[in-house]
C-alpha positions in Angstrom: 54.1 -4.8 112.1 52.0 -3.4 114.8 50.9 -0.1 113.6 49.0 2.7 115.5 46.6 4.5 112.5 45.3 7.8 114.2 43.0 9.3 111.5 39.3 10.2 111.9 36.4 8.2 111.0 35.6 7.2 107.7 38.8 7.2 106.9 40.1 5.5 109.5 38.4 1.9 109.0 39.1 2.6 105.8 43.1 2.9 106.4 42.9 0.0 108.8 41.2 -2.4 105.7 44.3 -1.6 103.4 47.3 -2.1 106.0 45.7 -5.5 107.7 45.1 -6.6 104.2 49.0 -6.1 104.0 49.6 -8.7 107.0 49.8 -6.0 109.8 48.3 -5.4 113.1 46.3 -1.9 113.5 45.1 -0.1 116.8 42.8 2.1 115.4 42.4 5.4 117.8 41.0 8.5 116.2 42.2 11.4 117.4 40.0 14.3 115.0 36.6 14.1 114.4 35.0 16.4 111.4 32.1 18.6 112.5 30.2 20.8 109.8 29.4 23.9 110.3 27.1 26.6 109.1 28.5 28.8 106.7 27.1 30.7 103.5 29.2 32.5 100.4 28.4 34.8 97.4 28.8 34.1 94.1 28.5 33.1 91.1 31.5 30.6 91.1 33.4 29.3 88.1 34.4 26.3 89.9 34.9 24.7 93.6 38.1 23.9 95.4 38.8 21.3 98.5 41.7 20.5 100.0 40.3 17.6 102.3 37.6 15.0 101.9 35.7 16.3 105.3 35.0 19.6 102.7 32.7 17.0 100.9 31.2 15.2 103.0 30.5 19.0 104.7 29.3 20.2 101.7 26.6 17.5 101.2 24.2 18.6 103.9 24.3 22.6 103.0 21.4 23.9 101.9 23.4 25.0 98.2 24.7 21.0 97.1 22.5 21.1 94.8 23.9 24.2 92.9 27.2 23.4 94.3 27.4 19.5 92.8 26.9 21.1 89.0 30.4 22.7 89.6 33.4 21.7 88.5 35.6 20.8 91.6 39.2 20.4 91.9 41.0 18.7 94.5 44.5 18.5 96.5 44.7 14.5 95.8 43.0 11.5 94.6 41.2 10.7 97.9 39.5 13.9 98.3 38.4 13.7 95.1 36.7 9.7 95.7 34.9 11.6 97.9 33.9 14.6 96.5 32.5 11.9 93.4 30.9 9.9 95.8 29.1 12.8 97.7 27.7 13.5 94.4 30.0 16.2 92.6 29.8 15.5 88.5 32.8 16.7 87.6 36.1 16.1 90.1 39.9 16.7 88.7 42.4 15.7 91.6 45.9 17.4 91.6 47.0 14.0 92.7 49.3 16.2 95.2 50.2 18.5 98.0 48.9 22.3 97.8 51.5 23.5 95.4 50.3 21.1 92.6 46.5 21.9 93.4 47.6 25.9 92.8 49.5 24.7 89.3 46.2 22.7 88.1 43.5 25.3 88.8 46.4 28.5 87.7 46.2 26.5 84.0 42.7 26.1 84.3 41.3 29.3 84.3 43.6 33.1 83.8 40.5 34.9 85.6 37.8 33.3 87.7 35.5 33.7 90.8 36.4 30.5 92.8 34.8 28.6 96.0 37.1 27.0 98.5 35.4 24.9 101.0 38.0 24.9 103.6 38.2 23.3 106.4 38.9 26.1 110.2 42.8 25.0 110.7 44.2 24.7 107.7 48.3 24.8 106.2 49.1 27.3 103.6 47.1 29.6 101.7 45.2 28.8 98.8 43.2 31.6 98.0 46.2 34.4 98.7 48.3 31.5 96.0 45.8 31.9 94.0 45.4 35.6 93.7 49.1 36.0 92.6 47.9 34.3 89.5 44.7 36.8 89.0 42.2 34.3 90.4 39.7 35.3 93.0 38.8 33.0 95.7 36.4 32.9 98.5 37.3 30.8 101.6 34.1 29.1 103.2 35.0 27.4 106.4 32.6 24.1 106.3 33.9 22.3 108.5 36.6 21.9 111.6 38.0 19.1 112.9 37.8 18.8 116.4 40.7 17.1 118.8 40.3 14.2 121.0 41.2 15.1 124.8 42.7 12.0 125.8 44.1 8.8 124.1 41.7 6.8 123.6 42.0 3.4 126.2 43.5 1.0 123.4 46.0 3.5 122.3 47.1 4.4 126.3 47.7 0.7 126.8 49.5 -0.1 123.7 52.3 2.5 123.8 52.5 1.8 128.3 52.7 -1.9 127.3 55.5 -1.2 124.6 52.9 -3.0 122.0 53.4 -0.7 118.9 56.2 -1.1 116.2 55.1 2.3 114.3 52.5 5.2 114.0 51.1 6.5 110.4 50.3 10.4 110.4 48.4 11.8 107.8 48.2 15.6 109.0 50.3 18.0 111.4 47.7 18.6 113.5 47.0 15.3 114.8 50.7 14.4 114.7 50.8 17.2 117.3 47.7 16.3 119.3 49.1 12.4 119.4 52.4 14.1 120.7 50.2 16.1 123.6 48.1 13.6 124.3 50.8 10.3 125.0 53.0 13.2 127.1 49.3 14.2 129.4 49.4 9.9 129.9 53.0 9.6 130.7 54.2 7.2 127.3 55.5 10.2 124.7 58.9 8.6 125.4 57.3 5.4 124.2 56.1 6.9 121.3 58.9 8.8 120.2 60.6 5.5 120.3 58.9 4.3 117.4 58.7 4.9 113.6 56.8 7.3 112.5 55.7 7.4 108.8 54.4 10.5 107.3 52.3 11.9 104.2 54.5 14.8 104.3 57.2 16.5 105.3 55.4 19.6 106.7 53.2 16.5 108.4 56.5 15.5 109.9 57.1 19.1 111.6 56.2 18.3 115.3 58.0 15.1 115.3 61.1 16.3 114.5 60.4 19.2 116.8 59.2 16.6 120.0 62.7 14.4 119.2 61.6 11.3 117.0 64.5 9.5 115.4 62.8 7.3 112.9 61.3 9.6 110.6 59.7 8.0 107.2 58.3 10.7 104.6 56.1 9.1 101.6 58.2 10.1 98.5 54.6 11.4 96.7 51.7 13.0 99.0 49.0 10.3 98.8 47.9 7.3 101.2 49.2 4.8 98.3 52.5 6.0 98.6 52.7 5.8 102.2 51.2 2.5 102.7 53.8 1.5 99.9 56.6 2.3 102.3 55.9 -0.9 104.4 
């Protein structure tokens, strides 16, 4: 299968390893890229929450890791929490999930606590106002944003107006949405909505459904194993 794989770099190579090690062709084209940025919080903290990988590789270069790394952390799923290990956090729990099971794990963790939520600026659902329904306390520290691509990049613009592509992978709604306005601003969204798409979520699935796509795929569990699984 010829497969588009959209996500930004690290992560993207990485994604690309797994499905040609499967047997399948990948045009790699990122359309995010993370950017850190500058942001300082109060505490103390009982323990550290991420919803996304690029929150740990943020959190490496601010000037508080070092305090920060000593904290338990607890993530959305297994990959952010590879990360968050291999940044250099000692102790990582993953939720192994969506948002919902990160907000069950940390709500039977801890009946009162000051938590840290390195988050990234666009974000889906609300951890810290889920959280505070159960008595917890969180503070939101926007680390890092991922930025959009303006164009398709030149391998992706060819693929789709050469009808090269068999299927796209999406791993968030936002860059679902940005491939959507970027293959329209190049004349080959009908191309693309022509394909199958296969996504990490339903809520990933959103603007797809919304632009017209017909061949929907949703990973029956919210992780990249599951997904790759469906090929």
């Amino acid at each position: 299968m010829r497969i588009l794989l959209t996500r930004p770099e690290p992560d993207n190579a990485r994604s690309a390893a797994r499905l040609r090690a499967r047997g399948h062709e990948v045009i790699m084209a990122p359309l995010m890229r993370g950017e850190t940025l500058k942001v300082d919080f109060d505490g103390p903290f009982t323990a550290v929450l991420m919803t996304s990988a690029n929150a740990a590789r943020a959190a490496v270069a601010h000037p508080r890791f070092a305090a920060l790394s000593r904290l338990p952390v607890f993530t959305v799923g297994d990959h952010s929490a590879e990360v968050a290990r291999a940044a250099g956090f000692a102790e990582v729990v993953s939720a192994q999930g969506a948002l919902h099971d990160l907000v069950r794990l940390v709500a039977a963790r801890f009946a009162q606590a000051r938590l840290l939520y390195l988050a990234g600026e666009d974000r889906a659902g609300d951890l810290a106002a889920e959280l505070a329904r159960r008595g917890i306390t969180v503070e939101t520290a926007v680390i890092y944003r991922a930025v959009a691509a303006t164009a398709l990049p030149p391998e992706a613009a060819q693929a789709l107006g050469t009808d090269q592509l068999d299927a796209v992978l999406h791993y968030s709604r936002r860059s679902a949405a940005t491939l959507l306005r970027l293959a329209a601003a190049a004349g080959v969204v009908n191309t693309l909505l022509g394909l199958a798409h296969y996504c990490l979520s339903d809520e990933v699935a959103v603007p797809l459904r919304e632009a017209g796509a017909g061949r929907i795929t949703i990973a029956p569990h919210p992780g990249e194993s599951s997904l790759l699984d469906l090929f």
